[in-house]
NUMAR-90230 format. One line per field, with one value per residue (C-alpha): residue number from 1; x, y, z. Coordinates in nm, 3 decimals, always signed. Example, Ala and Ser with C-alpha at 12.3 -4.5 7.8 and 13.67 -1.06 7.14 Angstrom:
<pts>
num (1 / 2)
east (+1.230 / +1.367)
north (-0.450 / -0.106)
up (+0.780 / +0.714)
</pts>
This chain:
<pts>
num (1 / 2 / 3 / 4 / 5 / 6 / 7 / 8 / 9 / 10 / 11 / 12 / 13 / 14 / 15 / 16 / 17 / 18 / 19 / 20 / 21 / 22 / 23 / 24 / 25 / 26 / 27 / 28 / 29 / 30 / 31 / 32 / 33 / 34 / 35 / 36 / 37 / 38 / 39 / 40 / 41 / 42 / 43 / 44 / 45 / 46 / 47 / 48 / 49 / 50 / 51 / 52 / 53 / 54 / 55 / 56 / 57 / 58 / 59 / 60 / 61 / 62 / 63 / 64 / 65 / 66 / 67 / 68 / 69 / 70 / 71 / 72 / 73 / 74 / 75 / 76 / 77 / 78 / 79 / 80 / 81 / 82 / 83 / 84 / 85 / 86 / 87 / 88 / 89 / 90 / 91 / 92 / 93 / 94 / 95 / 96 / 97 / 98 / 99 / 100 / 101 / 102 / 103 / 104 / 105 / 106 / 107 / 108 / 109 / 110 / 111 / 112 / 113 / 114 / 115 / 116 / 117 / 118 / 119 / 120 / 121 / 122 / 123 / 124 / 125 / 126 / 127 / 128 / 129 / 130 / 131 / 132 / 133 / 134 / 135 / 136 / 137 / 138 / 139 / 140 / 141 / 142 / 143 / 144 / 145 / 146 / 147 / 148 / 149 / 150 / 151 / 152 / 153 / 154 / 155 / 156 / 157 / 158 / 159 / 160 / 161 / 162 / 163 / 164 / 165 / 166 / 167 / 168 / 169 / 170 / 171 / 172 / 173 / 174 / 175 / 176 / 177 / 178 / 179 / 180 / 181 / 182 / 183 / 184 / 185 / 186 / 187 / 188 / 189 / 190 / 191 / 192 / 193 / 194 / 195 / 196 / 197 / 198 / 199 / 200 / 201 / 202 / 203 / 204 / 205 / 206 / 207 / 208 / 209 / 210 / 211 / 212 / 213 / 214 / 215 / 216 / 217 / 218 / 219 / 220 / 221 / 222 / 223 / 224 / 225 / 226 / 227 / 228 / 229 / 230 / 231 / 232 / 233 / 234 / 235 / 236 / 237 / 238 / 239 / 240 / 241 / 242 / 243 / 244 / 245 / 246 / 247 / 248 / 249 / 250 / 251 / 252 / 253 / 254 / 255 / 256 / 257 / 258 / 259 / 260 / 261 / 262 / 263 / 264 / 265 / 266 / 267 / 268 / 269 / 270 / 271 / 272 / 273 / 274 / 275 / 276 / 277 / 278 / 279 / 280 / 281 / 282 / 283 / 284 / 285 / 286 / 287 / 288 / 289 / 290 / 291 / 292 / 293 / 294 / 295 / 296 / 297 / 298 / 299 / 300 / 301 / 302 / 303 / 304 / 305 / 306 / 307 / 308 / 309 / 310 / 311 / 312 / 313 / 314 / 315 / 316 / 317 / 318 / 319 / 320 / 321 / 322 / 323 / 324 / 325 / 326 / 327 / 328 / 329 / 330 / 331 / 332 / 333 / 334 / 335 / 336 / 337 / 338 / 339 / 340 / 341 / 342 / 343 / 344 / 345 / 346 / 347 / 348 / 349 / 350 / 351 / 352 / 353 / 354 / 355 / 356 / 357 / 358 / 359 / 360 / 361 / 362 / 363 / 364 / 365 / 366 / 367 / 368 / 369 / 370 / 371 / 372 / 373 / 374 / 375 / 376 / 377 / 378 / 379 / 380 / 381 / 382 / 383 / 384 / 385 / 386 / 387 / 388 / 389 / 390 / 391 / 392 / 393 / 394 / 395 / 396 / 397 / 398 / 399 / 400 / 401 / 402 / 403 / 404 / 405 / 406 / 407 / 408 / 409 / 410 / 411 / 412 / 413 / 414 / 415 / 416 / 417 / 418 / 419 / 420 / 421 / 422 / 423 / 424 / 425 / 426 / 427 / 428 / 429 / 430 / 431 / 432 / 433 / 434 / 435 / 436)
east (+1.687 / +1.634 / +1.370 / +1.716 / +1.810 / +1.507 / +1.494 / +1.851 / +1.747 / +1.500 / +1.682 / +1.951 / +1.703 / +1.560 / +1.851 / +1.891 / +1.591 / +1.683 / +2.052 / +2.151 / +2.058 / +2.432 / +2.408 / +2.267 / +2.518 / +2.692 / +2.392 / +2.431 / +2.049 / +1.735 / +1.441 / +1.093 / +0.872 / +0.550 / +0.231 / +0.500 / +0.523 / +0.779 / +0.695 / +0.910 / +1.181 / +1.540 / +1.815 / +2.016 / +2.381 / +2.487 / +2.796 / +3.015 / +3.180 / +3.097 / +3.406 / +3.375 / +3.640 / +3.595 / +3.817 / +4.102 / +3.922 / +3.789 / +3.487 / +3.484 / +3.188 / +3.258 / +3.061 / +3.293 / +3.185 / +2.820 / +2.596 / +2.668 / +2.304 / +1.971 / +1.899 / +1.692 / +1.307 / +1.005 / +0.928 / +0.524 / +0.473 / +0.580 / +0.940 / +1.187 / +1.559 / +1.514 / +1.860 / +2.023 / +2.009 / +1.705 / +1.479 / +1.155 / +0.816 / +0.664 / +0.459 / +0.140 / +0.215 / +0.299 / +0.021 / -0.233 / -0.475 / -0.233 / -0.137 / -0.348 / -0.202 / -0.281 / -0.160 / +0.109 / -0.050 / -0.407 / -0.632 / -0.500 / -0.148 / -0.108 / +0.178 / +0.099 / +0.215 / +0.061 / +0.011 / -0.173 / -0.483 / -0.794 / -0.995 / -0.955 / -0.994 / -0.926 / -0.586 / -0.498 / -0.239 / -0.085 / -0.024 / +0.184 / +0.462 / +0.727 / +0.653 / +0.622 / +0.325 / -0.052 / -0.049 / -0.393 / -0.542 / -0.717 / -0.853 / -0.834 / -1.087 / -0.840 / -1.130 / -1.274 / -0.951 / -1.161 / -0.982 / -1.158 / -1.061 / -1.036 / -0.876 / -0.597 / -0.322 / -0.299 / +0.019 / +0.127 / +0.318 / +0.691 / +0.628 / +0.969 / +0.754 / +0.340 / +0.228 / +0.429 / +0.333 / +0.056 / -0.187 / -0.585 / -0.862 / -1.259 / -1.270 / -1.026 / -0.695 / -0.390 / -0.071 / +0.150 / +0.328 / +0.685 / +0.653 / +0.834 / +0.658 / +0.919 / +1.028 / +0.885 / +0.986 / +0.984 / +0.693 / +0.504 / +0.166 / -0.102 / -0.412 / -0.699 / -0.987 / -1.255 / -1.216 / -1.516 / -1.367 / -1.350 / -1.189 / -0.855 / -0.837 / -0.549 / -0.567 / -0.245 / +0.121 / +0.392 / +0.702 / +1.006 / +1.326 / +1.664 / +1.527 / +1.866 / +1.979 / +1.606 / +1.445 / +1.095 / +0.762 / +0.681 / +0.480 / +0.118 / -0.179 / -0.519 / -0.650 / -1.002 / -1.073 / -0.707 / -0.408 / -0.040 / +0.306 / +0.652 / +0.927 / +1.203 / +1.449 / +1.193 / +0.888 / +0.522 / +0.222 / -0.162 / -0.402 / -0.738 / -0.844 / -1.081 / -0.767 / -0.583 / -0.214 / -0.046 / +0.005 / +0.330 / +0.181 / +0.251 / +0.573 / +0.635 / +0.868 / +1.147 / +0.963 / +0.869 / +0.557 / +0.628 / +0.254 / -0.038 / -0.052 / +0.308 / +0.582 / +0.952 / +1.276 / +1.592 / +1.853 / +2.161 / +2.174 / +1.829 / +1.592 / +1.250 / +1.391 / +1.137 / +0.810 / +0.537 / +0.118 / +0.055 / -0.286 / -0.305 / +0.071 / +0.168 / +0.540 / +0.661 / +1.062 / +1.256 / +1.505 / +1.779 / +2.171 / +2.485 / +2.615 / +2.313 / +2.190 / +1.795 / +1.496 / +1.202 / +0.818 / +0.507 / +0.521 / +0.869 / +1.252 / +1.448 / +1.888 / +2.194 / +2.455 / +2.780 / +3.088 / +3.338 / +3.740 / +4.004 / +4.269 / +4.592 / +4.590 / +4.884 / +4.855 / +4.825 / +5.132 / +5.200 / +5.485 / +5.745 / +5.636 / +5.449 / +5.160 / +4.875 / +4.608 / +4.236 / +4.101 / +4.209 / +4.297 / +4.582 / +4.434 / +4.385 / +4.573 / +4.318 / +3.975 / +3.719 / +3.608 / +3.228 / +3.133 / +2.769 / +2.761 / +2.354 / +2.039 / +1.678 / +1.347 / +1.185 / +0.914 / +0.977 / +1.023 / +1.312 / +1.057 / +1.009 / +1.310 / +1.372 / +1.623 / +1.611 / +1.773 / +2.166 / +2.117 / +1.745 / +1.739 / +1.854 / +1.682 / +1.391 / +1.072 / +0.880 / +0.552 / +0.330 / +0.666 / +0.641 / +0.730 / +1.131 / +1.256 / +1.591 / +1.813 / +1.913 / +2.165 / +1.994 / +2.145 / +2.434 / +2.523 / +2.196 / +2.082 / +1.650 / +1.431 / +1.235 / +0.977 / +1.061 / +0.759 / +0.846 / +0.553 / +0.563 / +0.901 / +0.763 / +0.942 / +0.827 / +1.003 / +0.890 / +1.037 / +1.233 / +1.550 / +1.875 / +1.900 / +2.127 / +2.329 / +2.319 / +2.077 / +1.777 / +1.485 / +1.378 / +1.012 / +1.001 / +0.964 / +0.670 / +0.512 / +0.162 / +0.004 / +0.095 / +0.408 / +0.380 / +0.636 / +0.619 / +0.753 / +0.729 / +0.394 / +0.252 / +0.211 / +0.191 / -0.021 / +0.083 / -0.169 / +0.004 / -0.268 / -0.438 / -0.221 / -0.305)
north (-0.691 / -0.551 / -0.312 / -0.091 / -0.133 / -0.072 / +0.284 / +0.337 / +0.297 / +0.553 / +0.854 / +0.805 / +0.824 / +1.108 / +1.244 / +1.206 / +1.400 / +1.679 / +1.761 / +2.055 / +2.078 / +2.123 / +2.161 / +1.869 / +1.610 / +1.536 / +1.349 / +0.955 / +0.948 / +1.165 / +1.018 / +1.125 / +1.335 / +1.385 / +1.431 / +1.320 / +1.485 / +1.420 / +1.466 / +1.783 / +2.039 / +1.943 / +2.190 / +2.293 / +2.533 / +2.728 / +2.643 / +2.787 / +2.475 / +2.080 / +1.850 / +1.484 / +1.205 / +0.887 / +0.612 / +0.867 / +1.158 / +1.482 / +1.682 / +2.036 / +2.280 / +2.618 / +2.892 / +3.170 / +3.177 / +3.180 / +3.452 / +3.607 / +3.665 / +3.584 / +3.744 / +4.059 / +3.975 / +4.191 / +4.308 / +4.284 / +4.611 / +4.594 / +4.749 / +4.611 / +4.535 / +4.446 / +4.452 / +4.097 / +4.257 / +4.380 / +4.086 / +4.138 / +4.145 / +3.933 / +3.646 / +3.757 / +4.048 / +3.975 / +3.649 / +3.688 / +3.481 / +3.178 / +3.224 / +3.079 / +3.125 / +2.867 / +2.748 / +2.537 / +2.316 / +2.158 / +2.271 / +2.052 / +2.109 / +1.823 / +1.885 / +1.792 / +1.761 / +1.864 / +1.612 / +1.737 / +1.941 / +1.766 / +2.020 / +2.494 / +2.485 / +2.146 / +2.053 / +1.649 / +1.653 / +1.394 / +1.344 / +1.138 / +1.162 / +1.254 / +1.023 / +0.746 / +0.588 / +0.653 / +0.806 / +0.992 / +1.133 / +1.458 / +1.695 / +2.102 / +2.309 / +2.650 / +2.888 / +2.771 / +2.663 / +2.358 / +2.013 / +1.698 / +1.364 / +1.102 / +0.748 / +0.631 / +0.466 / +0.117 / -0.024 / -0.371 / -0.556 / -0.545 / -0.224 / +0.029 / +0.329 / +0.344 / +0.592 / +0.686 / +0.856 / +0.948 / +1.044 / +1.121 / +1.098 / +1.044 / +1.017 / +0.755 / +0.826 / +0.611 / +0.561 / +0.272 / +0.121 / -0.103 / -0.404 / -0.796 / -1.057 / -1.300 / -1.574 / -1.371 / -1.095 / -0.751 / -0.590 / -0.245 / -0.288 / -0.028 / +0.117 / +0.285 / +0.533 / +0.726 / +1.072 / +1.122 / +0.952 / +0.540 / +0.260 / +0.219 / -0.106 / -0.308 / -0.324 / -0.547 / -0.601 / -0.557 / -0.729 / -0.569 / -0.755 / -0.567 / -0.242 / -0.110 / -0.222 / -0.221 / +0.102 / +0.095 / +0.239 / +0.577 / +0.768 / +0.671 / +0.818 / +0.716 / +0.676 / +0.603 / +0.256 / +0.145 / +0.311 / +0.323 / +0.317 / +0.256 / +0.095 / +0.341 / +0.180 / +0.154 / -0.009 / +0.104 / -0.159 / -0.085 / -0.264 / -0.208 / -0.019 / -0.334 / -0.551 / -0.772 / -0.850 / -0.534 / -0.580 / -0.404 / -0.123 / -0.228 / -0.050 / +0.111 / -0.185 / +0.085 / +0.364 / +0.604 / +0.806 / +1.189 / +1.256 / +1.015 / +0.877 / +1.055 / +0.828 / +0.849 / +0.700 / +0.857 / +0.932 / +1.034 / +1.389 / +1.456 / +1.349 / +1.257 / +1.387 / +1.090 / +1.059 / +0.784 / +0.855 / +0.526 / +0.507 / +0.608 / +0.573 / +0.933 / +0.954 / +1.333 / +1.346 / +1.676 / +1.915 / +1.893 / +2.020 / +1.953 / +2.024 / +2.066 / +1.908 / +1.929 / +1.771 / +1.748 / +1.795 / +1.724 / +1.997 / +2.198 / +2.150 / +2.344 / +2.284 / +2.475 / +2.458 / +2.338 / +2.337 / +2.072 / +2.081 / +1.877 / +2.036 / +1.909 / +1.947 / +1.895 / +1.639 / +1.785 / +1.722 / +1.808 / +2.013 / +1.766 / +1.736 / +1.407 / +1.347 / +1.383 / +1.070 / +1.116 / +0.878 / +0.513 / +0.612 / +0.877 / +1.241 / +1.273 / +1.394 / +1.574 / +1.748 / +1.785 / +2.189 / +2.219 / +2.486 / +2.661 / +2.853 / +2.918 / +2.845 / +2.788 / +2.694 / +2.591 / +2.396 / +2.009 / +2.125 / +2.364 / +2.669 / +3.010 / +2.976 / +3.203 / +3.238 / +3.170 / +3.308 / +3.140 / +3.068 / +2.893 / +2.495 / +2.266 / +1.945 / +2.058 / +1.996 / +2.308 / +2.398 / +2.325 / +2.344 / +2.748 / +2.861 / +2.824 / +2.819 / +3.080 / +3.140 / +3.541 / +3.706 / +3.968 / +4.229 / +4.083 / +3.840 / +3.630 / +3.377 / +3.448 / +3.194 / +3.308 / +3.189 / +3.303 / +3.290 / +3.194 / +3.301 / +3.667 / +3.698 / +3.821 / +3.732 / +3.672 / +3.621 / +3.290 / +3.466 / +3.157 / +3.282 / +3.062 / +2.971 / +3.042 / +2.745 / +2.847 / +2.607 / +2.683 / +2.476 / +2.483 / +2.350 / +1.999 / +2.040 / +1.887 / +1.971 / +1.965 / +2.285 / +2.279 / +2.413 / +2.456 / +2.545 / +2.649 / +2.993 / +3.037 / +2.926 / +2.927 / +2.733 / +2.856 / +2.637 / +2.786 / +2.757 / +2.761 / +2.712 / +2.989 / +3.207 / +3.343)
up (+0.337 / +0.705 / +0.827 / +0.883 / +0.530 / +0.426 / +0.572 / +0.464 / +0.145 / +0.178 / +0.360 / +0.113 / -0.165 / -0.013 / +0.050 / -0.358 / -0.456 / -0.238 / -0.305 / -0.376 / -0.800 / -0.945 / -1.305 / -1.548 / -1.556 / -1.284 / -1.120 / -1.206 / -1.192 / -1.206 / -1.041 / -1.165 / -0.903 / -1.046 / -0.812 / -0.507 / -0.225 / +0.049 / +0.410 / +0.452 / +0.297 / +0.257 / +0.388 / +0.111 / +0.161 / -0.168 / -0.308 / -0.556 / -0.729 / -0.648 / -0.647 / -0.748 / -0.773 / -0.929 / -1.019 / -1.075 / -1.236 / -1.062 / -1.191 / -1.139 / -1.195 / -1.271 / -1.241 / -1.320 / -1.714 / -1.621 / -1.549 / -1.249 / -1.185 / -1.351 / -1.712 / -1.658 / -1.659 / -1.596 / -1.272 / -1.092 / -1.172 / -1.559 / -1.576 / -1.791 / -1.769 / -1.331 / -1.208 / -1.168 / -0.798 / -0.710 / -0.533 / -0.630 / -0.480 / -0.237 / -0.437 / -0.225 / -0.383 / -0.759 / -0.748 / -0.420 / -0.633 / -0.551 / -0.261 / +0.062 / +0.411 / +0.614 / +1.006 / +0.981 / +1.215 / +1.208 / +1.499 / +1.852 / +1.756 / +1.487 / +1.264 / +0.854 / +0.515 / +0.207 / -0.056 / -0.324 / -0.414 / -0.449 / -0.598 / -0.590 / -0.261 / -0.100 / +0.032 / +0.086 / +0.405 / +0.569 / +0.988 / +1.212 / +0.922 / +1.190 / +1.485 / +1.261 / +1.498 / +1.357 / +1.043 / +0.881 / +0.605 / +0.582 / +0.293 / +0.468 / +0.332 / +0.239 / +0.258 / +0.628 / +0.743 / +0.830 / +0.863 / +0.761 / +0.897 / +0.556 / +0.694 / +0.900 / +0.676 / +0.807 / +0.942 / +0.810 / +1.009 / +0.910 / +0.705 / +0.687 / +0.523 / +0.586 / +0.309 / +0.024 / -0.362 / -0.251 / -0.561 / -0.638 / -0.936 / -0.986 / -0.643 / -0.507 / -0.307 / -0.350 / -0.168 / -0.181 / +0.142 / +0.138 / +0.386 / +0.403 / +0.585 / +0.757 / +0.498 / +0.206 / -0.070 / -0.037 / -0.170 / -0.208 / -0.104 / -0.292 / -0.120 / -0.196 / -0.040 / -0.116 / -0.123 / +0.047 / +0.357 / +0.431 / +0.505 / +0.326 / +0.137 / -0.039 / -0.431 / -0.497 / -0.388 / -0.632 / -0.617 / -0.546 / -0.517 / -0.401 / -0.361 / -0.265 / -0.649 / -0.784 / -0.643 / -0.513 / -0.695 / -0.821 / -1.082 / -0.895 / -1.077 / -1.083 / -1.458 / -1.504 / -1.302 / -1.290 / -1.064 / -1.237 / -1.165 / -1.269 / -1.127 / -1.039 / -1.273 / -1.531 / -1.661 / -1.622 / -1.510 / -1.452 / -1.200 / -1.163 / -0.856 / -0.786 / -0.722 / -0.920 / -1.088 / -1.222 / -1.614 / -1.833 / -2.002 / -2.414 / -2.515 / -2.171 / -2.043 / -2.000 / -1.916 / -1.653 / -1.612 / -1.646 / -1.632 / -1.780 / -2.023 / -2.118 / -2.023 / -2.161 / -2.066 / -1.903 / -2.203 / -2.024 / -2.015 / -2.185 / -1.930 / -2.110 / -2.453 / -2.601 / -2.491 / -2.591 / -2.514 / -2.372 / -2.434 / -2.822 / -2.910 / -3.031 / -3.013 / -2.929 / -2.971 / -2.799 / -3.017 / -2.829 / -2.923 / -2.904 / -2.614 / -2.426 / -2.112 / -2.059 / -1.840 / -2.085 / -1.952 / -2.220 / -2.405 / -2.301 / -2.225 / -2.006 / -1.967 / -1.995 / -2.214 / -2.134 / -2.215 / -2.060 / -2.035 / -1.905 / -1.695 / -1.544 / -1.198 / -0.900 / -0.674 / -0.327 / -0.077 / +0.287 / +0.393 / +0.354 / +0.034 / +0.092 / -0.168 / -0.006 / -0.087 / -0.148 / +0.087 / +0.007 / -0.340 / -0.546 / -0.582 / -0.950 / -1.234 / -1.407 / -1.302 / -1.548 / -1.614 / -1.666 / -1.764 / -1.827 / -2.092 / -2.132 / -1.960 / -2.117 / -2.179 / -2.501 / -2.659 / -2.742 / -3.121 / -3.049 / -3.126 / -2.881 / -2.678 / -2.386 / -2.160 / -1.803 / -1.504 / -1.458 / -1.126 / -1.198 / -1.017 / -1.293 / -1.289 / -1.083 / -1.246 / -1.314 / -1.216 / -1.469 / -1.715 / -1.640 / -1.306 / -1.216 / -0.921 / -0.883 / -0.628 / -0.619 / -0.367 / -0.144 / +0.052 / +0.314 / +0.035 / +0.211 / -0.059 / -0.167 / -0.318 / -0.561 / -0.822 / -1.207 / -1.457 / -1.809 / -1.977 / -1.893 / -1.705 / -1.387 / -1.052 / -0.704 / -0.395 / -0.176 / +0.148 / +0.202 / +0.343 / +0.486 / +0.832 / +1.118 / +0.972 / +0.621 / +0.547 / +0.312 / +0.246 / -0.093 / -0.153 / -0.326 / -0.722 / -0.932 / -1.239 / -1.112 / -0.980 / -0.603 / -0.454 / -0.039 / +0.206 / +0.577 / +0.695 / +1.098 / +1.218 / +0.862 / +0.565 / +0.242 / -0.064 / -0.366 / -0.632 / -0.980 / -1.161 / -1.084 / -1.241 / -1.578)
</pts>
């Protein structure tokens, strides 16, 4: 594979992750995004119905049975029954202990990306993302606003992607980089730093193979002395931070991590419906219905209902009365009608079920398996971000409005505590933790 392919492969995984979230099912695949952080916020233009064809058969999802808005929750200041409507409060408003505004660009003008949060008050961001050149690491202390210079990410020689997955714990930082030396495989190289600033160094390579069949790594976490990671089509290994050759995890050969030591596989339509403790071999199986289509975190679900129907459709023709083809191929016959019927959140053992807002992202991890995000039409029919809290059904708007295109970016999903996105010249690190 080419340094081109290579990056193909990327963007159009990218791409993947950051798709507009059409309801469970129609995705071939679901990737897992925990403690990941991409290097910026995909555009995303509302749509009322998505239209696939394949091998003769169109897929059609309807909307016009489901909610027209989300289920009525609790407002910031306690009022029950909020209009489907009404946009609520601003989340400095509703949450100011979460919410830290900082510059959206480090002192000198360097652009960043948040990674993760090292500690309450310590961001990890990443530079030189978008000129692809020199790329650091720094931890930004969100109470001085002071930035701290960790390591520059070293560039290997015939590398397509210098610091990916990047992840932290007791005191090391880990990132994994995709490189092929002329003559040899494809591999994804691991490093490791101190926190506490350093000089990055290699702890193994990890063999790849077709990554445009194969996928690359993903799931990095830091457990104790070892770092782990999955393949993205399945399997989990550990390697000592010291160096050495990654070992399968014992009954994880399938598996991807959904947060250590959980791991679970990808069932079709419920996403991490089994899960398996790695480390003392509990076993934690999902309630899930007929019917329903869910993405499972450690201790909750959350899916919609649906309801699917085929329907007879007319091929289209011109005005002559010419069919009209779809591409290289006949328009088809039928379309397949899915419809959502419900939308929820639950615990693993089908107990304390709520519902959630209909218009809430399906498929996006939630923060911390509590906070939603939900799309709600503002005044002007202009589309409004907002974060839904399924604990105590209290709403807060991100300010994160469409573009001049259309085009909204909607922050990348994860079920760890940190949720950042930038608005003008500032950034906003979202906290979730600190939420009570």
């Amino acid at each position: 594979m080419t340094d081109l392919e290579e990056k193909l492969s990327r963007v159009l995984s990218g791409a993947a992750r950051h798709a507009p979230q059409a309801p469970a099912g129609l995705a071939a695949t679901v990737k897992t995004r925990h403690r990941r952080r991409r290097a910026g916020i995909a555009a995303v233009r509302a749509a009322v119905a998505v239209v696939l064809v394949a091998g003769g058969m169109g897929a059609v999802v309807s909307v016009l049975d489901a909610p027209a808005g989300p289920y009525p929750v609790v407002s910031a200041t306690g009022e029950a029954g909020l209009p489907a409507d009404r946009i609520p409060p601003p989340i400095e408003k509703v949450w100011p202990q979460a919410v830290h505004k900082i510059p959206a660009k480090l002192p000198g003008g360097r652009a960043y990306y948040p990674q993760l949060l090292l500690d309450d008050r310590t961001l990890l961001v990443m530079t030189g993302v978008s000129d692809g050149k020199r790329q650091f690491l720094w931890s930004y202390d969100l109470g001085t606003g002071k930035p701290r210079q960790i390591a520059e990410i070293p560039a290997t020689k015939g590398s397509a992607i210098f610091a990916d997955g990047v992840a932290a714990g007791g005191g090391h930082i880990v990132w994994w980089a995709s490189y092929k030396e002329a003559g040899g495989p494809r591999v994804a190289r691991i490093w490791t730093v101190p926190a506490a600033g350093g000089r990055p160094r290699a702890v193994t390579d990890v063999p790849l193979g077709d990554v445009m069949k194969q996928g690359h790594i993903n799931g990095l976490t830091v457990t104790g002395s070892d770092v782990v990671f999955a393949y993205e089509k399945g399997g989990v290994y550990r390697v000592p931070l010291s160096g050495g050759t990654p070992r399968p995890v014992k009954g994880a050969e399938r598996h991807h991590v959904l947060r250590w030591p959980w791991v679970g596989v990808h069932h079709g339509k419920a996403i991490f419906r089994e899960l398996l403790n790695a480390e003392t071999g509990e076993r934690r199986d999902a309630m899930v219905k007929a019917g329903e289509e869910v993405r499972c975190g450690v201790d909750r679900c959350a899916g919609v209902l649906v309801r699917y129907q085929t329907v007879k459709v007319e091929r289209p023709r011109d005005r002559s009365g010419k069919e009209i083809r779809c591409g290289t191929r006949r328009c088809p016959d039928t379309v397949q009608n899915q419809t959502i019927l419900r939308s929820f959140v639950r615990d693993r053992d089908g107990f304390r079920e709520r519902e959630l807002p209909g218009t809430f992202q399906v498929g996006d991890d939630a923060g911390l398996e509590r906070f939603f995000k939900v799309t709600l039409e503002g005044p002007g029919n202009q589309s409004v971000l907002t974060l839904y809290d399924a604990d105590t059904g209290r709403s807060a708007d991100l300010g994160i409005r469409p573009d001049a295109r259309g085009s909204m970016g909607i922050p990348d999903g994860g079920l760890d505590r940190l949720m950042t996105y930038p608005i003008k010249n500032e950034m906003y690190v979202l906290d979730l933790a600190a939420i009570k």
